[in-house]
MIKE-835825 format. One record per residue (C-alpha): residue in three letters; x, y, z. Coordinates in steps of 0.05 Angstrom, whole numbers, plus 5000, padded with zeros to 4 digits. Example, Ala and Ser with C-alpha at 12.3 -4.5 7.8 and 13.67 -1.06 7.14 Angstrom:
<rs>
Ala524649105156
Ser527349795143
</rs>
This chain:
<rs>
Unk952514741617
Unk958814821650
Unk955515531687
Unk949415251700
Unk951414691735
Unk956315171769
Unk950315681793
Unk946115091809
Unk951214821855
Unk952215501894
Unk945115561897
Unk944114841940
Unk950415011974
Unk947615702001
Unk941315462016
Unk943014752050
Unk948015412093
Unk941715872110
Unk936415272129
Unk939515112196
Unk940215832216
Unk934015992197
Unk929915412231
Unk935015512293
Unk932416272298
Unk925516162290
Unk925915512343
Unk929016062382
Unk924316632378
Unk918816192393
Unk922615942463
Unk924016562477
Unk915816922472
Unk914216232501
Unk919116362568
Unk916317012563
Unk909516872573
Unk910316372626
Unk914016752668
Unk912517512661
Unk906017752684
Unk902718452660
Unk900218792707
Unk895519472698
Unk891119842739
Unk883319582732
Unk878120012716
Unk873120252773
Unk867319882766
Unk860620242765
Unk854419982798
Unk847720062753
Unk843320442805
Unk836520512767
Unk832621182779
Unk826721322828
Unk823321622774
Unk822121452700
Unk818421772641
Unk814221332596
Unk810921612539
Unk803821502517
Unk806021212455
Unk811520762482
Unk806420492534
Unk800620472472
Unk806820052423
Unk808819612478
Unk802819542515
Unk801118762483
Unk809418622494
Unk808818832563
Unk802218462583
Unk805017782555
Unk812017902595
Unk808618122656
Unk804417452651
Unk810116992631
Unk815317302690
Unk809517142736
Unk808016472725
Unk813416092770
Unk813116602835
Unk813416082879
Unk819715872850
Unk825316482858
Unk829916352801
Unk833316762759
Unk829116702701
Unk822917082733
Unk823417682787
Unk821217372845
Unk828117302866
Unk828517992873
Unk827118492926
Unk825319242887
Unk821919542950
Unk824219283026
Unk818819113066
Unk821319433128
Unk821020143090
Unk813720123072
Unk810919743145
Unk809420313177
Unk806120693115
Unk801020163105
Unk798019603139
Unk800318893133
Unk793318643102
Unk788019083063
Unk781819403096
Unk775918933076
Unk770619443057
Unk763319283043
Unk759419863027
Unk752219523023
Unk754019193103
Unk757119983124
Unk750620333088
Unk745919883127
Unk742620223185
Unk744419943246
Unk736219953278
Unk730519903219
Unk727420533197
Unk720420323202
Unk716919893255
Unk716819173257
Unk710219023212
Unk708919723193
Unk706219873115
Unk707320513089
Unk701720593038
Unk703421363031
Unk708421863040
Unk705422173105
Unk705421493133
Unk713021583149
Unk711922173194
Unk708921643241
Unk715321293246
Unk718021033311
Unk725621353293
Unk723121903238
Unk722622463300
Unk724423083252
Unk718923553274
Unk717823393344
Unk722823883364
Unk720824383310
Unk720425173341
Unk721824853413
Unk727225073459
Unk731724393482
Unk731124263543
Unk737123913585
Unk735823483641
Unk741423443700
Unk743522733713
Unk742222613780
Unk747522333831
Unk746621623845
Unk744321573922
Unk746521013974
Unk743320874037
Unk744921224106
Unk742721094177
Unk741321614226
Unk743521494302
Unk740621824357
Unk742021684421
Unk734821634468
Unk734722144531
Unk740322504498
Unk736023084454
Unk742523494466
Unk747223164427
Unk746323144348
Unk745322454312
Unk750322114272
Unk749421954199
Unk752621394179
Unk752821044102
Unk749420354101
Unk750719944048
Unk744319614052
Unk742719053996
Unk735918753984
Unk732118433932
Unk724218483931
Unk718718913957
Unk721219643944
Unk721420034009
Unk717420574023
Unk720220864084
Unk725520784131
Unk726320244177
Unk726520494257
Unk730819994300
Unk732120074381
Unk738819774409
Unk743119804466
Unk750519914465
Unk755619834518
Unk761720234538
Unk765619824501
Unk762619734434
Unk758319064444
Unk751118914426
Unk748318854500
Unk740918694455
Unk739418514389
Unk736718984342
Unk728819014354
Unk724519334296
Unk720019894325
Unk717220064254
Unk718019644184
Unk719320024116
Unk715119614084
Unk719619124058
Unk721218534091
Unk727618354053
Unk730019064065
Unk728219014141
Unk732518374141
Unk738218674111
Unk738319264156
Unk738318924214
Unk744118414190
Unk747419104186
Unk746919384247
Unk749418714280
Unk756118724234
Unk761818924286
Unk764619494232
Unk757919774255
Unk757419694323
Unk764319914335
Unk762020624306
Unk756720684350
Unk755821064407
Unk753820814474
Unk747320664507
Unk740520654488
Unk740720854411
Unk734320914347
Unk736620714285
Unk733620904227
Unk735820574165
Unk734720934104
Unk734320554034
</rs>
């Protein structure tokens, strides 16, 4: 008993020894990591990031597409209900394509085609109130003209030159000298005249009307007589021509 007791008290004496020092070093360790983390900082190098860049061009199998075909449809329908509303749950928020690439490759609205309105001739193919009661009767057509030409030789007409009036001035007494053609831009509305119109006038030296314009011989058209002689009488006429007794005759 006498041992025991002995060992026993050893024992509590060695272990009421190592308790402090043991609870002191552990209350010191922890200090210590926590100082550590507090004030050191690790500090490494980061990793480059990489940016996903997706392809221009992907495969898709015929079977993937056939598998995933009802997956797809229901997807495509749900992503596209809210496009007025660019979130991130759908992809309207999202610009794939920029607009200013594809501008000049296509229009900025569709071409409305109507095939029945572009396939209707613009003038009818038969006459207004004509019955066709058998095939011949087309060949009397107004715009069905296939065989008129048929074995002839086209002929092409020459335009002609649009004409404007012109008055010829002679000077009476003076068979000598050659007349002068001037234009006259004669407007009339009416009768259409049938020959020219013969006026007598006398000029001075210095490019006055000394009489007014009498009319030796009509043309047959009284508004074109009229507008001849309102003509002559201008001063950008008279100024061009020459002096003394002088025939007009006004051409239309």
């Amino acid at each position: 008993m006498t041992a025991v007791e002995t060992g026993q008290g050893k024992l509590s004496r060695g272990q009421r020894f190592v308790s402090p020092l043991l609870w002191a070093a552990l209350l010191i360790g922890v200090c210590v990591h926590l100082v550590g983390f507090l004030v050191f900082k690790i500090v490494s190098n980061p990793l480059p990031e990489h940016e996903d860049v997706k392809p221009l061009v992907s495969f898709l199998s015929a079977g993937a597409i056939a598998e995933d075909m009802e997956l797809s449809e229901r997807a495509l329908l749900f992503d596209s209900a809210p496009l007025f509303i660019p979130t991130r749950w759908n992809a309207a928020a999202h610009e794939y394509v920029s607009r200013d690439n594809v501008i000049w490759l296509f229009p900025e609205y569709e071409p409305e085609i109507n095939l029945m309105h572009d396939l209707r001739p613009a003038t009818p193919v038969l006459m207004s109130g004509y019955e066709v009661e058998a095939p011949q009767d087309l060949l009397d057509s107004k715009y069905w003209q296939f065989f008129r030409d048929f074995s002839q030789e086209r002929v092409v007409v020459p335009e002609l030159q649009e004409t404007v009036g012109f008055a010829e001035i002679r000077v009476v007494g003076s068979p000598e000298r050659p007349p002068v053609v001037l234009g006259a831009d004669v407007e009339y509305a009416g009768a259409i005249a049938r020959e020219p119109a013969v006026f007598a006038l006398h000029v001075n030296g210095s490019g006055e009307l000394l009489s007014q314009p009498l009319l030796v011989r009509s043309s047959g058209s009284e508004s074109f007589d009229q507008s001849a002689r309102e003509w002559l009488r201008a001063p950008t006429t008279v100024a061009r021509l020459p002096a003394g007794y002088v025939g007009a005759r006004v051409f239309p």
